[in-house]
CHARMM internal coordinates of N, CA and C (Angstrom, degrees):
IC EDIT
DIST 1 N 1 CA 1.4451
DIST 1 CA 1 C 1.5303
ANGL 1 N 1 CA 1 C 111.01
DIST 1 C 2 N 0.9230
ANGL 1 CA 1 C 2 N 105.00
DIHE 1 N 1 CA 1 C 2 N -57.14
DIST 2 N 2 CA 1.9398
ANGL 1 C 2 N 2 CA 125.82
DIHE 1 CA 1 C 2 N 2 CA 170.27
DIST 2 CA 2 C 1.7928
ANGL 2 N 2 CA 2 C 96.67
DIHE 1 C 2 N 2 CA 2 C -43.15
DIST 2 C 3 N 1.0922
ANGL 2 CA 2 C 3 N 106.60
DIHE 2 N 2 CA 2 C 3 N -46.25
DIST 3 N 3 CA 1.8624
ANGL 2 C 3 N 3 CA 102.55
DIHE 2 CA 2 C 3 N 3 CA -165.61
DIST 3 CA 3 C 1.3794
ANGL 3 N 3 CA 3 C 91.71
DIHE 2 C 3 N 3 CA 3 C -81.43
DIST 3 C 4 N 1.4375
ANGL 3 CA 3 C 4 N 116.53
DIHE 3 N 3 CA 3 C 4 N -17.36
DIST 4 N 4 CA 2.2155
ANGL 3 C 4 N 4 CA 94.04
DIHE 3 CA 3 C 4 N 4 CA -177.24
DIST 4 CA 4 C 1.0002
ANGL 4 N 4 CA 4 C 107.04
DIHE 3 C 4 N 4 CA 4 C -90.79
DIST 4 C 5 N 1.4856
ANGL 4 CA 4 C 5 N 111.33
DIHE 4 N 4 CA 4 C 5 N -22.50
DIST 5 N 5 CA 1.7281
ANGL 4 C 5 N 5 CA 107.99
DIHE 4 CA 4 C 5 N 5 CA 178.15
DIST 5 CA 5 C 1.6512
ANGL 5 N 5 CA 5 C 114.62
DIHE 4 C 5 N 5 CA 5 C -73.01
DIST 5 C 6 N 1.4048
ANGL 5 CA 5 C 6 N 131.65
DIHE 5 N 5 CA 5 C 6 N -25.81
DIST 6 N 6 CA 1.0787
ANGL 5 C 6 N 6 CA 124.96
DIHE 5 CA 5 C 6 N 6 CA -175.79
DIST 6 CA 6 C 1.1261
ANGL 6 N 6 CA 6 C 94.83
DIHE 5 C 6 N 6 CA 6 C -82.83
DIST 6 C 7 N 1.7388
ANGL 6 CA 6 C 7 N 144.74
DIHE 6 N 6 CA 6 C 7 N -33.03
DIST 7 N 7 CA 0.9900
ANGL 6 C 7 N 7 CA 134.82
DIHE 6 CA 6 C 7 N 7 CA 176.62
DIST 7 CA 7 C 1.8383
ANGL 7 N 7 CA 7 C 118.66
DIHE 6 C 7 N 7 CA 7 C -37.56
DIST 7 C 8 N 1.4899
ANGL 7 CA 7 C 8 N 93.27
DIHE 7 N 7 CA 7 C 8 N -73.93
DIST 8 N 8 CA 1.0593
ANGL 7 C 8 N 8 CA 104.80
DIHE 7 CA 7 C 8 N 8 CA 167.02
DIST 8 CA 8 C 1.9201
ANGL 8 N 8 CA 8 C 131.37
DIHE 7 C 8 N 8 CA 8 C -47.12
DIST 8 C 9 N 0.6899
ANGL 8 CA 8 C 9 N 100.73
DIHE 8 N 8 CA 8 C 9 N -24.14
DIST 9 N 9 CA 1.5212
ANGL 8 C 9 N 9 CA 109.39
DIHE 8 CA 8 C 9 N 9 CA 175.10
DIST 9 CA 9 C 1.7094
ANGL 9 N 9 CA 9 C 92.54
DIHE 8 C 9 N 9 CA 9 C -81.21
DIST 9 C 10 N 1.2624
ANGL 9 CA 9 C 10 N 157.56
DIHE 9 N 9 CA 9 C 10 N -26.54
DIST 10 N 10 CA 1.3115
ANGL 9 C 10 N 10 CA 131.67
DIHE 9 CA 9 C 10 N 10 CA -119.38
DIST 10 CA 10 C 1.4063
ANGL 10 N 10 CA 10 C 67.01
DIHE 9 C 10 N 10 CA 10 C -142.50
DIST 10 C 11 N 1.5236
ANGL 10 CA 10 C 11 N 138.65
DIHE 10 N 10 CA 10 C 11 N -26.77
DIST 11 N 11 CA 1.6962
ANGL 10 C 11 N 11 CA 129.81
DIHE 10 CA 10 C 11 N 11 CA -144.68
DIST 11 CA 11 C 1.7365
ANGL 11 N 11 CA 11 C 75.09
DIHE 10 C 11 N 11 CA 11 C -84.14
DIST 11 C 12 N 1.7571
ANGL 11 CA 11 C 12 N 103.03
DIHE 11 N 11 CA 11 C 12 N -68.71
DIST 12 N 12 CA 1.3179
ANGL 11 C 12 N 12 CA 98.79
DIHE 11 CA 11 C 12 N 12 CA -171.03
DIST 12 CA 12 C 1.5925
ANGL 12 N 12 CA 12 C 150.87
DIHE 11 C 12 N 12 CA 12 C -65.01
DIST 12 C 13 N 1.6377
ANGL 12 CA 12 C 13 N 96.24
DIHE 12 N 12 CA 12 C 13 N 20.62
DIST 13 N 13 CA 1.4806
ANGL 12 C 13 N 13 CA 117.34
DIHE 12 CA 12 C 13 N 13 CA -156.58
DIST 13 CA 13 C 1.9021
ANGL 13 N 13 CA 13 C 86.13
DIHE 12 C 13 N 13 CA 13 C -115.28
DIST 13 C 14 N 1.2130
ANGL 13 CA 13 C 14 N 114.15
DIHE 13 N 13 CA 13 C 14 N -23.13
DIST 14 N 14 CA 1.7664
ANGL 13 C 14 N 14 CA 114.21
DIHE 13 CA 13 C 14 N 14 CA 167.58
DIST 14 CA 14 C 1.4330
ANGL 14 N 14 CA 14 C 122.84
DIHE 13 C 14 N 14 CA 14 C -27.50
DIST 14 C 15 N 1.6708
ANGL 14 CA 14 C 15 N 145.55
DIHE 14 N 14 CA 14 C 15 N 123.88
DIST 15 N 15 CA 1.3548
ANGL 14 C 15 N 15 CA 90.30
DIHE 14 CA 14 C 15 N 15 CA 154.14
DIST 15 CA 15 C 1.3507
ANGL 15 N 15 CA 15 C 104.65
DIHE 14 C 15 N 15 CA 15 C -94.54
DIST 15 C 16 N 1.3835
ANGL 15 CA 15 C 16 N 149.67
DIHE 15 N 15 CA 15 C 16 N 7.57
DIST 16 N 16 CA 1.2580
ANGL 15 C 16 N 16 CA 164.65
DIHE 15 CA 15 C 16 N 16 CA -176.71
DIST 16 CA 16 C 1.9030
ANGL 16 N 16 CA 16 C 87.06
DIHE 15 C 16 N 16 CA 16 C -49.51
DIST 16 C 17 N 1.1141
ANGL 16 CA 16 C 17 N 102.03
DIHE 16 N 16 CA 16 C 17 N 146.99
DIST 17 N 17 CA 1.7316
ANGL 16 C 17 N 17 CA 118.25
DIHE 16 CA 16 C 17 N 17 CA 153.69
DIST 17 CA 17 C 1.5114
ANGL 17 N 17 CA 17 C 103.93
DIHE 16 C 17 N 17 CA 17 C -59.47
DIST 17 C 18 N 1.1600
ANGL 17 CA 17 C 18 N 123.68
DIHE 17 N 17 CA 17 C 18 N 141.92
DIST 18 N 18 CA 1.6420
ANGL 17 C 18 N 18 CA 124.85
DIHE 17 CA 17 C 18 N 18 CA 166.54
DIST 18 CA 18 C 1.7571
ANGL 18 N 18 CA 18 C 98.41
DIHE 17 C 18 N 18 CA 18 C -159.04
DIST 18 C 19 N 1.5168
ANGL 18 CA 18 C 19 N 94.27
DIHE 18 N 18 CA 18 C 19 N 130.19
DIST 19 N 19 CA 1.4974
ANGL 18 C 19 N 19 CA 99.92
DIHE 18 CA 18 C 19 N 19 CA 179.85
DIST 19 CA 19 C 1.6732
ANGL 19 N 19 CA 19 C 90.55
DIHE 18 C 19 N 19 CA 19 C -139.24
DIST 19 C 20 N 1.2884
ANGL 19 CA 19 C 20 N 97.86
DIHE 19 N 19 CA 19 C 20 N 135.29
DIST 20 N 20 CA 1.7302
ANGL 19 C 20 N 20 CA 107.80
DIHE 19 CA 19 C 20 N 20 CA 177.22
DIST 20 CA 20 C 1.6624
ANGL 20 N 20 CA 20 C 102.77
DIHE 19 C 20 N 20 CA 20 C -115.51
DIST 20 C 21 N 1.6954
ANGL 20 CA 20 C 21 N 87.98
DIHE 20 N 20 CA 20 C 21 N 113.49
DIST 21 N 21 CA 1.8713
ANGL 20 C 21 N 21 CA 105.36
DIHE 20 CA 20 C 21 N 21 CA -173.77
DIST 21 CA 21 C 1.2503
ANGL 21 N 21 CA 21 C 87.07
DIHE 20 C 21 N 21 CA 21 C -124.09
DIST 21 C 22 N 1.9435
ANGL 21 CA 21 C 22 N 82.95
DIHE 21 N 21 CA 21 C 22 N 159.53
DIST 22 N 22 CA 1.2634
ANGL 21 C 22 N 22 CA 110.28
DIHE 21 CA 21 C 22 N 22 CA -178.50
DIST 22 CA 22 C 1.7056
ANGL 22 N 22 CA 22 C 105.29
DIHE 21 C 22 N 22 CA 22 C -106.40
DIST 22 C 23 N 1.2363
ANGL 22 CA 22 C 23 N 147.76
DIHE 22 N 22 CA 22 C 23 N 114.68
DIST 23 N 23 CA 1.7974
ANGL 22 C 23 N 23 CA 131.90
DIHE 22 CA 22 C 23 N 23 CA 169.48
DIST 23 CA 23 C 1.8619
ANGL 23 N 23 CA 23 C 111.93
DIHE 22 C 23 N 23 CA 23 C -65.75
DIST 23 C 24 N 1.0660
ANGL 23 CA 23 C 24 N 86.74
DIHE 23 N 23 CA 23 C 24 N 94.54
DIST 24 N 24 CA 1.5710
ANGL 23 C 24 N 24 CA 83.44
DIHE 23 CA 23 C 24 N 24 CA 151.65
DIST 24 CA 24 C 1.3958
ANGL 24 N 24 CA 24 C 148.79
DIHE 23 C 24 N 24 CA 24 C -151.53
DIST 24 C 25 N 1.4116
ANGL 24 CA 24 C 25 N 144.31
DIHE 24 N 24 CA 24 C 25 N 111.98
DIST 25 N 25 CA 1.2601
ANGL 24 C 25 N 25 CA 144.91
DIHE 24 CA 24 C 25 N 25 CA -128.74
DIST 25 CA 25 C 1.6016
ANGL 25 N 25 CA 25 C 112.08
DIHE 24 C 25 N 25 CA 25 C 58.74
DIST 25 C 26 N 1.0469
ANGL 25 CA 25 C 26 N 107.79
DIHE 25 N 25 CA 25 C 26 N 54.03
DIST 26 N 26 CA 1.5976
ANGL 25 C 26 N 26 CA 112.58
DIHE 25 CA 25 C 26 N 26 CA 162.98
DIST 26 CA 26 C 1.2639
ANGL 26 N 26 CA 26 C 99.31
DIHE 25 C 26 N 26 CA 26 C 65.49
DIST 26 C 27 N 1.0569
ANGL 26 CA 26 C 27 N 141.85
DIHE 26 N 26 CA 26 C 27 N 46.78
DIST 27 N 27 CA 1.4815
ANGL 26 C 27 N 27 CA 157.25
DIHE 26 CA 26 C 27 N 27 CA 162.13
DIST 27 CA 27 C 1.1034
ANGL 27 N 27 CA 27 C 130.68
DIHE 26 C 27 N 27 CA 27 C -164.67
DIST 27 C 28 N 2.0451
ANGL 27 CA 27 C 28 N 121.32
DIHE 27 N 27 CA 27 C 28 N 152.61
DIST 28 N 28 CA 1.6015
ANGL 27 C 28 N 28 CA 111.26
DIHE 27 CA 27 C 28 N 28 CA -176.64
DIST 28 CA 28 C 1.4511
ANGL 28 N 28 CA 28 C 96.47
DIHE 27 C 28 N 28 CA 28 C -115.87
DIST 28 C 29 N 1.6271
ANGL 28 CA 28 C 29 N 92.85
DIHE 28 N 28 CA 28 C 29 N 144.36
DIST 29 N 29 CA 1.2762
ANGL 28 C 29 N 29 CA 107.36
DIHE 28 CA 28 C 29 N 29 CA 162.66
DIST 29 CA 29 C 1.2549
ANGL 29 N 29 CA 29 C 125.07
DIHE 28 C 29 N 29 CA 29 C -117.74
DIST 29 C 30 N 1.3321
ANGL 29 CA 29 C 30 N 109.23
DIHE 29 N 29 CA 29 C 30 N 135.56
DIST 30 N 30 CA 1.7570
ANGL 29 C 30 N 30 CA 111.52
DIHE 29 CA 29 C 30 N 30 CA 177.59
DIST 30 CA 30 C 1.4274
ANGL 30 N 30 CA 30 C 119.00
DIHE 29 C 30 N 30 CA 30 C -67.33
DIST 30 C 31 N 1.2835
ANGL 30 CA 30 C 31 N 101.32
DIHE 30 N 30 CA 30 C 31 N 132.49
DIST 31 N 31 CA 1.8939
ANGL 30 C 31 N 31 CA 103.39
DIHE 30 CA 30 C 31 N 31 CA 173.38
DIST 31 CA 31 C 1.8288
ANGL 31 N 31 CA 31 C 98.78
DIHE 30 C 31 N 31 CA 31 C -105.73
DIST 31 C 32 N 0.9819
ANGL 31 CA 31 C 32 N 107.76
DIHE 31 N 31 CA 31 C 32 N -3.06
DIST 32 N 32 CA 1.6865
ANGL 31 C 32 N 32 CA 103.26
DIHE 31 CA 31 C 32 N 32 CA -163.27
DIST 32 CA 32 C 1.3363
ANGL 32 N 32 CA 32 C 112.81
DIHE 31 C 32 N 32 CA 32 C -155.52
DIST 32 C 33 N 0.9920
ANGL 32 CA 32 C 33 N 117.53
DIHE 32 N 32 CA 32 C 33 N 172.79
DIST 33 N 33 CA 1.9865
ANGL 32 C 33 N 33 CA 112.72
DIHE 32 CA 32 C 33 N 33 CA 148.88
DIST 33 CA 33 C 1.8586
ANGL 33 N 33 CA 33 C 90.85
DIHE 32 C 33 N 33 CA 33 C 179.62
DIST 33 C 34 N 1.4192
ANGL 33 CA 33 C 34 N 90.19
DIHE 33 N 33 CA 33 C 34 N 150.13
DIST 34 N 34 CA 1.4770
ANGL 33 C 34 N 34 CA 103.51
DIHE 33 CA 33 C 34 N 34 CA 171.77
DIST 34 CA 34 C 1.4566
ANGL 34 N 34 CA 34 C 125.82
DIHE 33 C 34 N 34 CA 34 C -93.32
DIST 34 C 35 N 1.6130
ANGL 34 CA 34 C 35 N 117.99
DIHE 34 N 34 CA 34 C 35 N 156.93
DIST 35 N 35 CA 1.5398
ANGL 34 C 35 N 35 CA 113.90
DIHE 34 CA 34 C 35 N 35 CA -156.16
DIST 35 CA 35 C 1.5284
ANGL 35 N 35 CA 35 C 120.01
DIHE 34 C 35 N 35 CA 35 C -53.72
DIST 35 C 36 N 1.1285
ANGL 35 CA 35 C 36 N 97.80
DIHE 35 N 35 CA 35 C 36 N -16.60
DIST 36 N 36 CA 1.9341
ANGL 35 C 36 N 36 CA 106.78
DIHE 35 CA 35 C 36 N 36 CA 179.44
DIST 36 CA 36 C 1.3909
ANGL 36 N 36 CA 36 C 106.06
DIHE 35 C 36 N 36 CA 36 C -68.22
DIST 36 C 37 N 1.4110
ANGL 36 CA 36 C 37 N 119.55
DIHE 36 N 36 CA 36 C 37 N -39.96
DIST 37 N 37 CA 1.2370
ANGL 36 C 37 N 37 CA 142.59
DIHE 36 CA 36 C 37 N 37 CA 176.12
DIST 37 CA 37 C 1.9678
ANGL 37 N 37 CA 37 C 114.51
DIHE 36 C 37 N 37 CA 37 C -56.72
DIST 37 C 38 N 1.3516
ANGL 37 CA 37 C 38 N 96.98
DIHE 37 N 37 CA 37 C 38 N -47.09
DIST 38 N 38 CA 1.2182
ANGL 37 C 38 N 38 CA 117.45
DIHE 37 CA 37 C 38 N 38 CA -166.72
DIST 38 CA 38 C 1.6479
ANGL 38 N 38 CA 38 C 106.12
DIHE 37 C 38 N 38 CA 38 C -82.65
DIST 38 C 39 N 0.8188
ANGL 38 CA 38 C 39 N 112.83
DIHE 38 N 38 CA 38 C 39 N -29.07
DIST 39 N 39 CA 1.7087
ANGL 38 C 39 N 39 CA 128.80
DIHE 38 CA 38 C 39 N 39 CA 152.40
DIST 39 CA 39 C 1.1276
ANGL 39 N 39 CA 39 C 104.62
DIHE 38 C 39 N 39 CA 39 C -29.24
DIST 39 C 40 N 1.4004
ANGL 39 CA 39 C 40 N 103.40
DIHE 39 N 39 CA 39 C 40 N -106.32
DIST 40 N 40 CA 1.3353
ANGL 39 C 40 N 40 CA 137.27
DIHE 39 CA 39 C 40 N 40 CA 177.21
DIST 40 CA 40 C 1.5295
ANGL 40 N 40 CA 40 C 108.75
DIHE 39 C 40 N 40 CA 40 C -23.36
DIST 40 C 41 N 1.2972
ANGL 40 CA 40 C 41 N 126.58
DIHE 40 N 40 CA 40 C 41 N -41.77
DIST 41 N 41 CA 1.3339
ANGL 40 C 41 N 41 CA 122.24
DIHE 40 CA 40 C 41 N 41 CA 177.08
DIST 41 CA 41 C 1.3752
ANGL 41 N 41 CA 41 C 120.65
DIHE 40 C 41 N 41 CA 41 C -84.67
DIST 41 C 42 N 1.7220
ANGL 41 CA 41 C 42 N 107.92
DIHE 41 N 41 CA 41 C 42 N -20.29
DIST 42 N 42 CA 1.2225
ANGL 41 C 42 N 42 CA 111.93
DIHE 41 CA 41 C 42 N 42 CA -157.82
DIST 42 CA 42 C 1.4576
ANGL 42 N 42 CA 42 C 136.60
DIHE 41 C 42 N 42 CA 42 C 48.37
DIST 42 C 43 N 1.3355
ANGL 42 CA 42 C 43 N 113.68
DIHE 42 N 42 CA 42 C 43 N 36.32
DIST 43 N 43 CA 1.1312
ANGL 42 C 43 N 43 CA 111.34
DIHE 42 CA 42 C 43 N 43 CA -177.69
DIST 43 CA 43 C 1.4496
ANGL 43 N 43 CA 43 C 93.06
DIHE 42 C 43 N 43 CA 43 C -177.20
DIST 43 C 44 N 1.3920
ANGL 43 CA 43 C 44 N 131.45
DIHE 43 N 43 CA 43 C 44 N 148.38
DIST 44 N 44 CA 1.6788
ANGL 43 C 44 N 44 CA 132.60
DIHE 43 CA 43 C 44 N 44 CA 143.86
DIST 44 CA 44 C 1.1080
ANGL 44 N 44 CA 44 C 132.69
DIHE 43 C 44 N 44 CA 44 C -83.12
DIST 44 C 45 N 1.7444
ANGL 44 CA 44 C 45 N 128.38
DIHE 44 N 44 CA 44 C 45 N 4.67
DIST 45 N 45 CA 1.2028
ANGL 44 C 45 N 45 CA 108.44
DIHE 44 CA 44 C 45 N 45 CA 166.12
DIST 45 CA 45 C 1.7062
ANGL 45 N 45 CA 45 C 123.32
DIHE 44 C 45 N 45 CA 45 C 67.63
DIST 45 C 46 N 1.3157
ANGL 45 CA 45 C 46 N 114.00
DIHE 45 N 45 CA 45 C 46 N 163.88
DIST 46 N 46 CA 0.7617
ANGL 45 C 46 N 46 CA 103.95
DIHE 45 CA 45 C 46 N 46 CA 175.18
DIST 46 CA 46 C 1.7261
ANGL 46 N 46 CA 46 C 122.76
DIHE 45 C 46 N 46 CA 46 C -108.42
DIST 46 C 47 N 0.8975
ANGL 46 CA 46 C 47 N 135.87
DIHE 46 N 46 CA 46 C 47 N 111.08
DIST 47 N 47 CA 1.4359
ANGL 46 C 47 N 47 CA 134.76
DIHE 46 CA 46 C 47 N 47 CA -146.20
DIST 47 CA 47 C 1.7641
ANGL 47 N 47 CA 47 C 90.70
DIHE 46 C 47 N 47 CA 47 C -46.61
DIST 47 C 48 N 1.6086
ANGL 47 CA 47 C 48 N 110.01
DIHE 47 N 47 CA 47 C 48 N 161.17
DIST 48 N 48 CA 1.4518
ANGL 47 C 48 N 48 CA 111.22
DIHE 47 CA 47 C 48 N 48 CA 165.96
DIST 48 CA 48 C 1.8329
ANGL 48 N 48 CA 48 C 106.72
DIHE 47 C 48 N 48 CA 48 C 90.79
DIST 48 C 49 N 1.5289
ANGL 48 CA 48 C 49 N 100.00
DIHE 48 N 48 CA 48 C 49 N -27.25
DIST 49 N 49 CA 1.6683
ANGL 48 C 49 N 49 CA 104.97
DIHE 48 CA 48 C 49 N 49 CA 163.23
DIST 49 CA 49 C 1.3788
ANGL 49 N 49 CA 49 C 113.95
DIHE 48 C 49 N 49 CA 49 C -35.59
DIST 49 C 50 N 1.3079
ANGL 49 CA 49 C 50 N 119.35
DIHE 49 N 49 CA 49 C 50 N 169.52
DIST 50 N 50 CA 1.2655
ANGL 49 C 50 N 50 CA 121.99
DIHE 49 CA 49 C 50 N 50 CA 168.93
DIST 50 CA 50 C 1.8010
ANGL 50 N 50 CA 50 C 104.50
DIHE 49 C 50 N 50 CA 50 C -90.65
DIST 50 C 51 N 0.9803
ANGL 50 CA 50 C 51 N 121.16
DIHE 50 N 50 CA 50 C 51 N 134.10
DIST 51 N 51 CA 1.7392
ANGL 50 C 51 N 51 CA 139.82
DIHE 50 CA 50 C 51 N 51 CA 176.32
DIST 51 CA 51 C 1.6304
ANGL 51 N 51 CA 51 C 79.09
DIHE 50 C 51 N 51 CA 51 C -36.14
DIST 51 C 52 N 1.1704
ANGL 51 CA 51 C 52 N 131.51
DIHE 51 N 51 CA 51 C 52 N -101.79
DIST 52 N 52 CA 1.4338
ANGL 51 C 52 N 52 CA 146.93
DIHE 51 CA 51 C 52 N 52 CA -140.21
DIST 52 CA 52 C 1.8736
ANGL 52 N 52 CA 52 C 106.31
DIHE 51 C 52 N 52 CA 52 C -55.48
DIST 52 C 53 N 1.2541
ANGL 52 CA 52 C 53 N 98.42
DIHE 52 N 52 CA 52 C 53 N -6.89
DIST 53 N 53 CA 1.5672
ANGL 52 C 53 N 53 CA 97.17
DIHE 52 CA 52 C 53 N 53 CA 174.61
DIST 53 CA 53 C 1.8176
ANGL 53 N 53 CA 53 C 119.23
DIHE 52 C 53 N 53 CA 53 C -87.80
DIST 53 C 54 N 1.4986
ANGL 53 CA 53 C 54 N 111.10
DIHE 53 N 53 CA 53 C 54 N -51.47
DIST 54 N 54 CA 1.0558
ANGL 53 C 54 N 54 CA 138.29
DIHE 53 CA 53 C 54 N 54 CA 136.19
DIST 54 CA 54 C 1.5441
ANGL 54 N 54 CA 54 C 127.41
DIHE 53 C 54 N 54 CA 54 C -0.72
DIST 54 C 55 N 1.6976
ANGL 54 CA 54 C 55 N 99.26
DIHE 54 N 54 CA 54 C 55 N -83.09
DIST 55 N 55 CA 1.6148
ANGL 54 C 55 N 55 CA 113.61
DIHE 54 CA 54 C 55 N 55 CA -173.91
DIST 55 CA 55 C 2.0444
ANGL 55 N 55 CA 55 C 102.25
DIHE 54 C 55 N 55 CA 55 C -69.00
DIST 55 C 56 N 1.2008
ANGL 55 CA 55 C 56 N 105.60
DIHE 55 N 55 CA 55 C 56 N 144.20
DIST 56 N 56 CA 1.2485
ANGL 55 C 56 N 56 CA 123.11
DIHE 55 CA 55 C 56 N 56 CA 152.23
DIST 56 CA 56 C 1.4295
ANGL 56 N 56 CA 56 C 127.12
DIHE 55 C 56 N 56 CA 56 C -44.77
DIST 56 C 57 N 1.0973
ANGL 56 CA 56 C 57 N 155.22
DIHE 56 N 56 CA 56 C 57 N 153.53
DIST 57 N 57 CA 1.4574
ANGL 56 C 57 N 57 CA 161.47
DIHE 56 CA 56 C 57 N 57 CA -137.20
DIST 57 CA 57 C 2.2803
ANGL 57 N 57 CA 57 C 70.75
DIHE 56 C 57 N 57 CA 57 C -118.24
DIST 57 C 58 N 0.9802
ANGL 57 CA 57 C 58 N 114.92
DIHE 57 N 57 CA 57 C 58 N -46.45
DIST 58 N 58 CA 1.4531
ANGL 57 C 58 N 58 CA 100.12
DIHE 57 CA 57 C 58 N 58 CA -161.93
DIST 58 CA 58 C 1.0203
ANGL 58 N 58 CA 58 C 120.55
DIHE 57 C 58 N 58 CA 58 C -81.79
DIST 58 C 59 N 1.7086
ANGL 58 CA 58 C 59 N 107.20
DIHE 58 N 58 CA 58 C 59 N 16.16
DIST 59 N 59 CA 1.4865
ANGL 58 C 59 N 59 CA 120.06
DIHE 58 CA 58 C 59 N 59 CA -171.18
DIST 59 CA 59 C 1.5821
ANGL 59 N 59 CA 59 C 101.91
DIHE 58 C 59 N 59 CA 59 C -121.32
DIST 59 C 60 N 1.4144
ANGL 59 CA 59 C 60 N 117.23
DIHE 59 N 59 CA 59 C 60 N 102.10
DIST 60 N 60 CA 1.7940
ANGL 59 C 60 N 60 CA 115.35
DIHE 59 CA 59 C 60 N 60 CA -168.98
DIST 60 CA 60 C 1.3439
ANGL 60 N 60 CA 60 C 108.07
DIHE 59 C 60 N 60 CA 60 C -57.19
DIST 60 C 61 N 1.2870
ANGL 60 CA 60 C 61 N 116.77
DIHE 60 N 60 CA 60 C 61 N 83.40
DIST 61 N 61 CA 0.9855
ANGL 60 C 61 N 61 CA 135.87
DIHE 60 CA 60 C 61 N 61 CA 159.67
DIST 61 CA 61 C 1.8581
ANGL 61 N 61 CA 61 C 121.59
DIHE 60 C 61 N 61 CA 61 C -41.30
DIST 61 C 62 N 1.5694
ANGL 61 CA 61 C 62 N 115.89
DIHE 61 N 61 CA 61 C 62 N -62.66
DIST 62 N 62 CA 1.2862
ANGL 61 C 62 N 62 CA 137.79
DIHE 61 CA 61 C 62 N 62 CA 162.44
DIST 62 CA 62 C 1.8986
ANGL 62 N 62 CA 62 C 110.17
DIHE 61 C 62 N 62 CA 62 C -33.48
DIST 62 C 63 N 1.3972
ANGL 62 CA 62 C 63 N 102.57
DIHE 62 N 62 CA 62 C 63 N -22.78
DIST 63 N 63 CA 1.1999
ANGL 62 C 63 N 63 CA 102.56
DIHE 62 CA 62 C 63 N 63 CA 176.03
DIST 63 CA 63 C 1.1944
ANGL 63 N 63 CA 63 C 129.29
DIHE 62 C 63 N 63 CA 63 C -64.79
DIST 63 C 64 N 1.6205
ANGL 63 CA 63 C 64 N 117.71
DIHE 63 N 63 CA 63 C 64 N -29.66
DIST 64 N 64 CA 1.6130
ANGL 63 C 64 N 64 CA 132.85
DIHE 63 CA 63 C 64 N 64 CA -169.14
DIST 64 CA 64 C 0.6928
ANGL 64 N 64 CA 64 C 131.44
DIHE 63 C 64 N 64 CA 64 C -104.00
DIST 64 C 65 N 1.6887
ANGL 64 CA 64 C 65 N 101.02
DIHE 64 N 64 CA 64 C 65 N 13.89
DIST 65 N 65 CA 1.7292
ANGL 64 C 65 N 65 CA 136.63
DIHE 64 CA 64 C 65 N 65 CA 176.36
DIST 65 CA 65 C 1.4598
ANGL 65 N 65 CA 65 C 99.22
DIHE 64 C 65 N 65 CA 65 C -107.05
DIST 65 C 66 N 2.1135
ANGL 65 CA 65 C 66 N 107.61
DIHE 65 N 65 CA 65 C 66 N 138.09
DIST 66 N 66 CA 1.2964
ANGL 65 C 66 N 66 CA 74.18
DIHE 65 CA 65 C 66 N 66 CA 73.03
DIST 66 CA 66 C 1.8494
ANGL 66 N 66 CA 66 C 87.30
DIHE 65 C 66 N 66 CA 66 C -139.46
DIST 66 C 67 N 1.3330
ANGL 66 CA 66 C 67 N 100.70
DIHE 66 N 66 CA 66 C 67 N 60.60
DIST 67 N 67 CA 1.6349
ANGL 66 C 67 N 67 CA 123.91
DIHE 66 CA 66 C 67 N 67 CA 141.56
DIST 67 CA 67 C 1.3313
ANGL 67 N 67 CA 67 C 100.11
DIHE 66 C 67 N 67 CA 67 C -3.87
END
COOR INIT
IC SEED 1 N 1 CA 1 C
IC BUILD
C-alpha cells in the first residue's frame, strides 16, 4: 500500500509527460497519465482509450510505435 502511494506521489510530482500503456492488438492504450500529461491534453480521458486518440497531433505520437 505504502509502495502505491509513493508511486503515486512521485508519478504526479514529474514535470516530464508520463503515460502508463498497455500494447495490445497492435495498439497502446493508456491506463493512466500524470498531471503534466494531463495538461497537455487537457482532458483525462477515459483510461483504456487508445494512446493515439488521446495525444495531440503535436505530440509525436508515431514515435512509440512501431506498436
Amino acid at each position: 500500500m505504502l509502495k502505491d502511494h509513493m508511486f503515486e506521489f512521485y508519478f504526479d510530482q514529474m514535470n516530464e509527460l508520463v503515460f502508463l500503456a498497455e500494447g495490445k492488438n497492435q495498439h497502446l492504450y493508456y491506463k493512466k497519465m500524470n498531471k503534466a500529461a494531463a495538461k497537455l491534453v487537457r482532458c483525462q480521458g477515459e483510461a483504456g482509450m487508445r494512446l493515439e486518440s488521446v495525444l495531440p497531433e503535436r505530440v509525436v505520437y508515431h514515435s512509440l510505435y512501431p506498436y
